[in-house]
SERO-4910 file (N, C-alpha, C, O; in steps of 0.05 Angstrom, whole numbers):
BEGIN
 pado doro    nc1    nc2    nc3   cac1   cac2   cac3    cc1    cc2    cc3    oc1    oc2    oc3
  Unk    A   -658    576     96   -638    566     77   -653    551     54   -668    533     59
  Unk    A   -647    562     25   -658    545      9   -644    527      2   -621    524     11
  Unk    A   -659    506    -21   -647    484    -23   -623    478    -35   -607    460    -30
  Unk    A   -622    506    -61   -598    509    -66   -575    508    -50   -557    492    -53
  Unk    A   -575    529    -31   -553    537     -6   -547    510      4   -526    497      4
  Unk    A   -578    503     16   -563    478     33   -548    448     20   -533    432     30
  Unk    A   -564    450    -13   -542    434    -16   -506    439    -25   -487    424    -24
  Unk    A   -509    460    -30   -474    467    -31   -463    461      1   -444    446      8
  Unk    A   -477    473     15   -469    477     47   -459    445     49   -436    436     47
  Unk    A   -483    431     54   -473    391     48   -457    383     39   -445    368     54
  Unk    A   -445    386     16   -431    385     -1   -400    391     11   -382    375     17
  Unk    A   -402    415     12   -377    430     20   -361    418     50   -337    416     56
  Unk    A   -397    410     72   -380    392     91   -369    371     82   -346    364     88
  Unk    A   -383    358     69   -373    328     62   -342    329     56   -324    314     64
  Unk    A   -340    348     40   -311    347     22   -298    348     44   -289    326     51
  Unk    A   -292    371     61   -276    383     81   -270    362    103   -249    359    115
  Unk    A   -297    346    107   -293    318    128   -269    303    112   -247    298    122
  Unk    A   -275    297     81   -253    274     65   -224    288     73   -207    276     86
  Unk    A   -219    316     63   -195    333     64   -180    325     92   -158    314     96
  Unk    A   -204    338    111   -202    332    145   -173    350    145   -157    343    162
  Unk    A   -167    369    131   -145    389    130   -122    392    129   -107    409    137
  Unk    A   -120    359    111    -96    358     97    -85    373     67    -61    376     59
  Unk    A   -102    378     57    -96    402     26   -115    425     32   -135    425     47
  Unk    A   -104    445     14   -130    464      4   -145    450     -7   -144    426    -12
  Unk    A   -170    471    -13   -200    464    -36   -193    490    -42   -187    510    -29
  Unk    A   -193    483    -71   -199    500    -91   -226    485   -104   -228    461   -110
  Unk    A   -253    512   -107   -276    510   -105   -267    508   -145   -248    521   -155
  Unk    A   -286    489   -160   -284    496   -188   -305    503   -194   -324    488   -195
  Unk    A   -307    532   -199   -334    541   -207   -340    547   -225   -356    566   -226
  Unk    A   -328    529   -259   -336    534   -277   -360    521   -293   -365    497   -292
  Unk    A   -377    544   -315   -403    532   -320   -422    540   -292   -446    537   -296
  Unk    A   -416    546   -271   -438    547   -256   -437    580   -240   -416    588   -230
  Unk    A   -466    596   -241   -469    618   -242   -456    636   -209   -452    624   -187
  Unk    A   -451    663   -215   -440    674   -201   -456    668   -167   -441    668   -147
  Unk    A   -480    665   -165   -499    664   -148   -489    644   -125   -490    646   -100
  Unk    A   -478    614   -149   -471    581   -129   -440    596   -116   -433    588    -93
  Unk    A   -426    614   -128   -397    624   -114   -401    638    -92   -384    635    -74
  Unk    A   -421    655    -88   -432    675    -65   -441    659    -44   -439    664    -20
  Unk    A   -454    632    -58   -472    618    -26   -450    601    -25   -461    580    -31
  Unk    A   -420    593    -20   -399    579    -20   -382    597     -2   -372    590     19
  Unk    A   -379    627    -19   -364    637      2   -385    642     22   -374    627     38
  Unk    A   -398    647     29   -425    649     58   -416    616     73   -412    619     98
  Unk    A   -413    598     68   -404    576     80   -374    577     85   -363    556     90
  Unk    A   -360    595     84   -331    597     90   -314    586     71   -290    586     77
  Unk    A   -322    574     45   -305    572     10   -286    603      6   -296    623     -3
  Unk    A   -262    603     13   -250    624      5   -239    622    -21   -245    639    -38
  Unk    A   -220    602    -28   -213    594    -51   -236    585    -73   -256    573    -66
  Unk    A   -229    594   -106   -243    585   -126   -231    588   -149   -215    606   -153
  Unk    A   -239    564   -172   -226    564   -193   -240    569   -220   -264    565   -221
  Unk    A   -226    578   -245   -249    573   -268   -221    569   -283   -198    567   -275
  Unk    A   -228    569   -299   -212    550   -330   -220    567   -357   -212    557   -378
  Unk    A   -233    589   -357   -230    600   -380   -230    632   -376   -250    637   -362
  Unk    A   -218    655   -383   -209    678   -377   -228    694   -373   -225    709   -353
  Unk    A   -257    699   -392   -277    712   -390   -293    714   -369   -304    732   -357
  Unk    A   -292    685   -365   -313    681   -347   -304    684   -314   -317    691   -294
  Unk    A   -282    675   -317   -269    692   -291   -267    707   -283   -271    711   -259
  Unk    A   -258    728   -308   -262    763   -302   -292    773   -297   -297    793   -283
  Unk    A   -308    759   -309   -331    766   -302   -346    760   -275   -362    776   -264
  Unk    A   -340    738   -266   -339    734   -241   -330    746   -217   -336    745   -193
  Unk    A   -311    759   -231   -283    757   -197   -304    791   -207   -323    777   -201
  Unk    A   -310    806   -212   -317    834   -225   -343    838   -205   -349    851   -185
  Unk    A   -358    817   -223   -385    815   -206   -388    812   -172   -404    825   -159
  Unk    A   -370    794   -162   -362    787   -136   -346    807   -116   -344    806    -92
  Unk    A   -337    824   -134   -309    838   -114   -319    847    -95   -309    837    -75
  Unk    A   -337    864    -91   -353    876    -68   -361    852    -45   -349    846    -24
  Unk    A   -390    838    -61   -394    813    -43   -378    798    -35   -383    788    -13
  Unk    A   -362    794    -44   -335    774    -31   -311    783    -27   -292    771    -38
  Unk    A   -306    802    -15   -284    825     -6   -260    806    -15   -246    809    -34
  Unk    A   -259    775     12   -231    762     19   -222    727     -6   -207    707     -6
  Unk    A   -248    742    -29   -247    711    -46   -218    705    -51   -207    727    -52
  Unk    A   -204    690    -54   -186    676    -78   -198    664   -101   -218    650   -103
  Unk    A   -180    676   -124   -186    664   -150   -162    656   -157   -142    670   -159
  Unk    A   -163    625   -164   -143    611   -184   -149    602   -216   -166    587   -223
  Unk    A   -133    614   -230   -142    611   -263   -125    563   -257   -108    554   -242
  Unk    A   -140    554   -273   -138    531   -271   -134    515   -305   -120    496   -311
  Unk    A   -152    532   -323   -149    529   -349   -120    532   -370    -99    542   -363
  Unk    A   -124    523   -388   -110    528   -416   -106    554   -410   -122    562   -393
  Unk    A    -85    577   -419    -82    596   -414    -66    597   -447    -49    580   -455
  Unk    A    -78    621   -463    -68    630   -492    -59    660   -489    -68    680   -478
  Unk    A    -40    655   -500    -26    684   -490    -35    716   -499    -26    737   -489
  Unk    A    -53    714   -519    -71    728   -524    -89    727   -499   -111    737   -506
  Unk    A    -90    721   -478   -106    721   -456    -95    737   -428   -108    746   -410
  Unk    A    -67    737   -433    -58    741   -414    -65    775   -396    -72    778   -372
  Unk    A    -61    791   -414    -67    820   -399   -100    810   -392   -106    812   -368
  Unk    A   -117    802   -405   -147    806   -391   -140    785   -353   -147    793   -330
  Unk    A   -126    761   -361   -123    746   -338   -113    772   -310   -128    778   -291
  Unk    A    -98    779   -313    -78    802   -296    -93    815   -290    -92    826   -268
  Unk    A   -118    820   -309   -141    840   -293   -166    835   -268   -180    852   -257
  Unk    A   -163    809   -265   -184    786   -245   -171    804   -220   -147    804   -213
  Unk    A   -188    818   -211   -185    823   -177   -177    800   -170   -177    780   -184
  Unk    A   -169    800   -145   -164    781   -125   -148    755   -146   -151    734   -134
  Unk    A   -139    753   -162   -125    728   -176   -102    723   -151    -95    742   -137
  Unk    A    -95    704   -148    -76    691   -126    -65    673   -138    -43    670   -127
  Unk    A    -68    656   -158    -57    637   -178    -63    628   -205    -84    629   -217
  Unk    A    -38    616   -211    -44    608   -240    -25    577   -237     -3    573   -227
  Unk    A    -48    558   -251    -43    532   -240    -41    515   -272    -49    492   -278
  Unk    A    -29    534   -289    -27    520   -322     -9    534   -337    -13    543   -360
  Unk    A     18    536   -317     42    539   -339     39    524   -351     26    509   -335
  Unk    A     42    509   -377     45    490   -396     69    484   -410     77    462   -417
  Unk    A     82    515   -414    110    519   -434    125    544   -433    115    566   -433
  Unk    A    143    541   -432    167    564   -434    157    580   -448    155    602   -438
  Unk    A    149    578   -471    138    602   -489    121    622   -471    127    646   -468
  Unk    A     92    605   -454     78    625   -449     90    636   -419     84    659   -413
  Unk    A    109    620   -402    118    633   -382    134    660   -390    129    680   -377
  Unk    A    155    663   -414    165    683   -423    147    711   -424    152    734   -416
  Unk    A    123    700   -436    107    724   -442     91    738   -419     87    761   -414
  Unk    A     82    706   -404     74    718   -373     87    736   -354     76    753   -341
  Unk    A    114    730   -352    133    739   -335    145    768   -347    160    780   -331
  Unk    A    139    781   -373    138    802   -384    126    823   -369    135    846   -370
  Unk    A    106    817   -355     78    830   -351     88    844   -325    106    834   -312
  Unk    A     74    870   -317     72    885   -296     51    877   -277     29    873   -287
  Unk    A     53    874   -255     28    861   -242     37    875   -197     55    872   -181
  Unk    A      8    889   -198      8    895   -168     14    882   -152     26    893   -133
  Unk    A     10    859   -150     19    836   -129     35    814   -135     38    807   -158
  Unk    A     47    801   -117     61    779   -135     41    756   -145     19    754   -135
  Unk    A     48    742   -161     17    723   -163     36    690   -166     54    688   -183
  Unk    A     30    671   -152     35    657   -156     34    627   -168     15    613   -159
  Unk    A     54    612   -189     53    608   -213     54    575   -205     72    569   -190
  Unk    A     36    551   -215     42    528   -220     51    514   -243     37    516   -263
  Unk    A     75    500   -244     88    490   -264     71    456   -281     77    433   -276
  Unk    A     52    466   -297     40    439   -308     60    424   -313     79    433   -325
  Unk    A     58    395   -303     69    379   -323     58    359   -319     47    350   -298
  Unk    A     61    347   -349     45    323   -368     59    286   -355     67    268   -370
  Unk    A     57    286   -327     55    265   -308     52    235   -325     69    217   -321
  Unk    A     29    231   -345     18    211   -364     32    208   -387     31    186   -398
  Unk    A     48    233   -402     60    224   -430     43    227   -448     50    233   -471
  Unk    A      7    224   -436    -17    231   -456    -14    257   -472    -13    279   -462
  Unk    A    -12    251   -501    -14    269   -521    -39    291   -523    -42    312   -535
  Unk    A    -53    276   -506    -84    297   -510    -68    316   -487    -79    338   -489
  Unk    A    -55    318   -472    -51    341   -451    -27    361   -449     -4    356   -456
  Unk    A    -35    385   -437      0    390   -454     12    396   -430      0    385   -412
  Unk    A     32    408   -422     49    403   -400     79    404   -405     91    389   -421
  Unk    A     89    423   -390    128    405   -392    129    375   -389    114    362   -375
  Unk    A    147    366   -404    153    343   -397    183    341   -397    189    319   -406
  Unk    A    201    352   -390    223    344   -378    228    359   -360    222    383   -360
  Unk    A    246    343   -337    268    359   -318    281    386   -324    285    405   -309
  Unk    A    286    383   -346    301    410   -358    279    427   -360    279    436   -337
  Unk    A    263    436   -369    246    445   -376    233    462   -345    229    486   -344
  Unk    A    229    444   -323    233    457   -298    245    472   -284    239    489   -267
  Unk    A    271    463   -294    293    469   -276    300    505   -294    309    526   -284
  Unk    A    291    499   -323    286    530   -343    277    537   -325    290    546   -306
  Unk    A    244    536   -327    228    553   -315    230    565   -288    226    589   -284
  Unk    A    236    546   -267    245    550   -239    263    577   -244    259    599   -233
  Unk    A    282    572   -261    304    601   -259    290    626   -273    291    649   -263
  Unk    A    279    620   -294    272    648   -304    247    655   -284    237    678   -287
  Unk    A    234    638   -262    210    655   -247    221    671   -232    215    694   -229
  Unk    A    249    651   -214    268    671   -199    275    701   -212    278    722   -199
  Unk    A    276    701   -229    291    720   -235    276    739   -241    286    758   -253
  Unk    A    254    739   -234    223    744   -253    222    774   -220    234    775   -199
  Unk    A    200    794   -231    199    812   -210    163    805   -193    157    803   -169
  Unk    A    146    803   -217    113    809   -204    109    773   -201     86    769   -196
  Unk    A    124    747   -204    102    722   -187    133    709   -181    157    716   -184
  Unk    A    119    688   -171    141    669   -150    124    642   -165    102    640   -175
  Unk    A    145    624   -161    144    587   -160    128    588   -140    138    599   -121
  Unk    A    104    580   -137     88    564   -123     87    532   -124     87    523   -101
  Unk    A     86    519   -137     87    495   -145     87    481   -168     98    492   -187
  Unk    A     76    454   -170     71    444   -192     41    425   -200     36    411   -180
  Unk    A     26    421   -216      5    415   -227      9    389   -240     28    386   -256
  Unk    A     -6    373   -236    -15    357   -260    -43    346   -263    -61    360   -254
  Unk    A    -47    329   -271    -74    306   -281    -70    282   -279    -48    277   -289
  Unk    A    -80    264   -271    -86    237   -271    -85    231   -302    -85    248   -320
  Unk    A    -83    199   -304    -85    192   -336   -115    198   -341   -129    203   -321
  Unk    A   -126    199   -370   -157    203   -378   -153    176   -398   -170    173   -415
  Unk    A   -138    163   -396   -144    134   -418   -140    110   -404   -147     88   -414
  Unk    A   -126    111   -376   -112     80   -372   -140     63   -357   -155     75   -341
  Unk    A   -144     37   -364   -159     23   -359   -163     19   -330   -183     10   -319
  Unk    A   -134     29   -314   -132     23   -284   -125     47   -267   -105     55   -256
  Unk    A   -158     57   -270   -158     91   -258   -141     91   -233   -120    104   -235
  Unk    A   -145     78   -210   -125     88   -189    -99     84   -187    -86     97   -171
  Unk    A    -88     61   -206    -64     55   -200    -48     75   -217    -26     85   -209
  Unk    A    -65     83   -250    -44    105   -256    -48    138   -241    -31    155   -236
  Unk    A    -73    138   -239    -74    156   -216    -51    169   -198    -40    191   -198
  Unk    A    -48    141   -182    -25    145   -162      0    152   -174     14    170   -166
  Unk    A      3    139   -189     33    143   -209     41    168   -219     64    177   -222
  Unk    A     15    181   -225     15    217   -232     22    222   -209     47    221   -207
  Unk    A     14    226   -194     15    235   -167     36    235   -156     48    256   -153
  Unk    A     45    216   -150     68    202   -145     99    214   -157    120    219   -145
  Unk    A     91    215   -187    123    222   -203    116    255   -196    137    269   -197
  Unk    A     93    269   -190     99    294   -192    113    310   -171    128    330   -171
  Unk    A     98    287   -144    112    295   -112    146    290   -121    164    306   -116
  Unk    A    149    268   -132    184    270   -125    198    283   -152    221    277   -158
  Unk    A    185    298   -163    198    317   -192    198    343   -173    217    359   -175
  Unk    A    178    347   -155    172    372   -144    204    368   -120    219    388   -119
  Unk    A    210    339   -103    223    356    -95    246    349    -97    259    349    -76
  Unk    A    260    340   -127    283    335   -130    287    364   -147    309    370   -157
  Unk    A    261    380   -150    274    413   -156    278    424   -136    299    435   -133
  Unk    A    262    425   -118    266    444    -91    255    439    -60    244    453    -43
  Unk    A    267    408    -62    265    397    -34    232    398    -35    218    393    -54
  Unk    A    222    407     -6    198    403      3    188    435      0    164    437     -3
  Unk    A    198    451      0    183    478     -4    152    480    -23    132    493    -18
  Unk    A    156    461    -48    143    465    -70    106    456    -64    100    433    -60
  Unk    A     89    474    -64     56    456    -70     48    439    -81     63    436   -100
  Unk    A     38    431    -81     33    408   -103     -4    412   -112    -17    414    -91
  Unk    A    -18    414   -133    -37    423   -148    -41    405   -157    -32    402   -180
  Unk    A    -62    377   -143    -66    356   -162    -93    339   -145    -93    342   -120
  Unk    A   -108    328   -152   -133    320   -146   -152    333   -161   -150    357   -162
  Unk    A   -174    319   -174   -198    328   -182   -219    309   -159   -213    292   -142
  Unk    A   -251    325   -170   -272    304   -158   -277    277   -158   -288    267   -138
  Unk    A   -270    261   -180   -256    231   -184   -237    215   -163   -237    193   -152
  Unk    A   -218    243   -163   -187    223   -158   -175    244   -127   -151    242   -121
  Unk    A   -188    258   -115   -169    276    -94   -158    258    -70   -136    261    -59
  Unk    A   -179    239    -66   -168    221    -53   -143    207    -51   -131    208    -29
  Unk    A   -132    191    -74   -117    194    -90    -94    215    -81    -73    209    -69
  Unk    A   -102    235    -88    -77    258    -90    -68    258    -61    -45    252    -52
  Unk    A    -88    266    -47    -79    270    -11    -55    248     -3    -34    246     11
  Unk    A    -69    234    -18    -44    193    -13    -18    215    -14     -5    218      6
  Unk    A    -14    227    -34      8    229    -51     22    250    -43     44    257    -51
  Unk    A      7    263    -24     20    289     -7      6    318    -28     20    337    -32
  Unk    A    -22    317    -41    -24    340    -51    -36    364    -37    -55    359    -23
  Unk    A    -29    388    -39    -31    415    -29    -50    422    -33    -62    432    -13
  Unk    A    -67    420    -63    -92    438    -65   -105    417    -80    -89    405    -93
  Unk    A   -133    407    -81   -147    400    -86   -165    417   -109   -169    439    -99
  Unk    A   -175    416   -132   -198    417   -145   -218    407   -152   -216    389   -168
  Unk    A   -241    416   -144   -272    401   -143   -285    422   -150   -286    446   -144
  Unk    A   -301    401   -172   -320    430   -178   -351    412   -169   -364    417   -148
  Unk    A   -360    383   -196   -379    379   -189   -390    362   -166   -412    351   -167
  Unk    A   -373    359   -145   -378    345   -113   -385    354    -96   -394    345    -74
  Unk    A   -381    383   -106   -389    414    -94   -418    426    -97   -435    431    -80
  Unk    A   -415    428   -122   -437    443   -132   -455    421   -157   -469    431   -174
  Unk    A   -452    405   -155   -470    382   -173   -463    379   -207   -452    397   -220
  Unk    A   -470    354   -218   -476    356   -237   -470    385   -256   -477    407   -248
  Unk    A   -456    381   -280   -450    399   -298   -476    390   -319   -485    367   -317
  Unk    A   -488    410   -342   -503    412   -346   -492    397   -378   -509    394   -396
***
């Protein structure tokens, strides 16, 4: 084992001890080469995420063979000019950045082999830098037109921790917190919840979250 391997391998226990198998891991493997995703899934990483469309497709492309059983979750900004290349990611299993009615309309247009299932961002903080639904209504839209929708299903809902408040865990929790009970004053307990980064998952687990994203606790330092 080189040192590479074994430190993802480290890494990947550590996380899974914190988890101890209360959420998914979704692996974030963006910025870091197709090579760190291959020695991840070899440690039993099934799930993985990237945040920008290219680089995904290029990934999930390069990988399909070597990694027959991967999951890929798109996690990024999604521009609707993006959308047919996204649909083309082998193995895609989710999309964790509805943001707006606009781009769900155009998404839910689309022909797609499997069903793929859809997380409803929303903007938890009110922060302007992030975008997101921000009202009830706006859910309760989207919830109906996915139903009604043929190729993805409601999977859940997404957010972020604050990126400005002086009192990282306490607004932390509060994200967390308003998203679990937005999630299930739409649809009871059925709904996932898509919230923890490498900072704050801890945090999220408090809060009852489903999937976890970590990229650099995983795989180190971003460059």
């Amino acid at each position: 084992m080189d040192s590479r391997q074994k430190t993802i391998k480290e890494n990947l226990d550590n996380i899974r001890a914190r988890l101890n198998g209360r959420a998914g891991l979704v692996a974030v493997s963006k910025t870091y080469p197709a090579s760190d995703v291959e020695l991840a899934y070899e440690q039993g990483q099934g799930n993985f995420g990237e945040n920008k469309v290219q680089d995904l497709l290029e990934k999930a492309q390069t990988l399909e063979t070597r990694c027959p059983d991967i999951n890929w979750h798109f996690i990024g900004k999604l521009q609707t000019n993006k959308i047919n290349h996204l649909l083309r990611v082998p193995n895609l299993v989710s999309i964790h950045s509805i943001d707006s009615i606009k781009l769900l309309n155009k998404l839910l247009n689309k022909k797609v082999d499997k069903k793929i299932g859809l997380f409803l961002q929303y903007n938890t903080s009110g922060e302007k830098e992030k975008s997101g639904l921000e009202s009830f209504e706006e859910l309760l839209e989207s919830k109906k037109l996915i139903e009604d929708s043929e190729g993805f299903y409601l999977q859940g809902l997404m957010t972020m921790g604050s990126i400005r408040s002086s009192d990282f865990e306490k607004s932390a929790k509060e994200c967390f917190s308003k998203l679990r009970e937005l999630a299930k004053e739409l649809n009871g307990d059925s709904l996932e919840l898509s919230m923890g980064m490498s900072q704050d998952f801890e945090i999220a687990l408090e809060e009852g979250s489903s999937w976890v994203r970590v990229g650099s606790a995983i795989f180190g330092k971003r460059d």
